[in-house]
C-alpha positions in Angstrom: 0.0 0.0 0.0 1.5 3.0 -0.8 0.3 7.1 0.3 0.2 10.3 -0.7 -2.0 13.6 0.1 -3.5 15.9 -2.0 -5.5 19.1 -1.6 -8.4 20.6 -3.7 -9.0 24.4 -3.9 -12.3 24.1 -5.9 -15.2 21.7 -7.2 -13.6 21.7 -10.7 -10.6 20.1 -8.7 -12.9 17.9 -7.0 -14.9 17.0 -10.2 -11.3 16.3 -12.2 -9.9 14.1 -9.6 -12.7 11.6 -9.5 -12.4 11.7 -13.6 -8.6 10.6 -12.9 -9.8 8.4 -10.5 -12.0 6.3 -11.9 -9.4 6.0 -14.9 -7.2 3.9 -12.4 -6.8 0.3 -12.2 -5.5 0.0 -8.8 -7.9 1.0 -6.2 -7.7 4.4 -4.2 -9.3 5.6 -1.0 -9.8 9.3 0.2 -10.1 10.1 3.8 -8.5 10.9 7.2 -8.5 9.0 10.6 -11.9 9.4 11.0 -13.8 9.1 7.5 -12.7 7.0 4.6 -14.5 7.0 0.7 -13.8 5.6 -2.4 -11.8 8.1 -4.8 -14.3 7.2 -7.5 -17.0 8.7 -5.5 -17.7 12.5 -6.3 -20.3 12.3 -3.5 -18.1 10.2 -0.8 -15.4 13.1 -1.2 -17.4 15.7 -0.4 -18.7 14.2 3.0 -14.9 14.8 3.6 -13.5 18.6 4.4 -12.1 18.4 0.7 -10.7 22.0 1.5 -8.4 20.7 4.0 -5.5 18.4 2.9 -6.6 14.5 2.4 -4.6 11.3 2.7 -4.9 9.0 -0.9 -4.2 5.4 0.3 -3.2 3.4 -3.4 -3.6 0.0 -3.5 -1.4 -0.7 -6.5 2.4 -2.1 -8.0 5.6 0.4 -7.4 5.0 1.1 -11.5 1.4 2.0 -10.7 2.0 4.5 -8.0 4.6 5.8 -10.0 2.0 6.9 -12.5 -0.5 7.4 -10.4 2.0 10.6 -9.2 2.6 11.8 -12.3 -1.0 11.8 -13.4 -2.1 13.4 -9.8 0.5 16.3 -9.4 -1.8 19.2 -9.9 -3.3 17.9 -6.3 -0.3 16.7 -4.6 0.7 18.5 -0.9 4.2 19.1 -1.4 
């Protein structure tokens, strides 16, 4: 399992990274300690504080996350 967080600073940010998302063949959950959703899930997200920064748990290969990184940058906290 591999992490990373990202922060969203609008719903067009929101609404793209559920497109990227779903686009994914390893599976990815949003959340914090507390609440946990499904990346694919526009409405899941948004029972989160999206405005605060959000763990992205990636259940996928080294190669995977790898591109999973490049494809997410826009949202990464760095």
């Amino acid at each position: 399992m591999q992490e990373f967080h990202v922060q969203f600073h609008s719903l067009r940010d929101v609404l793209d990274f559920v497109t990227l998302a779903s686009k994914q063949k390893c599976r990815l959950i949003v959340g914090n300690d507390r609440f946990q959703v499904n990346a694919n899930s526009f409405m899941g997200i948004f029972t989160l504080n999206f405005r605060k920064p959000q763990r992205v748990t990636a259940e996928c290969t080294e190669e995977e996350f790898r591109q999973i990184l490049v494809d997410f940058d826009r949202f990464l906290v760095k």
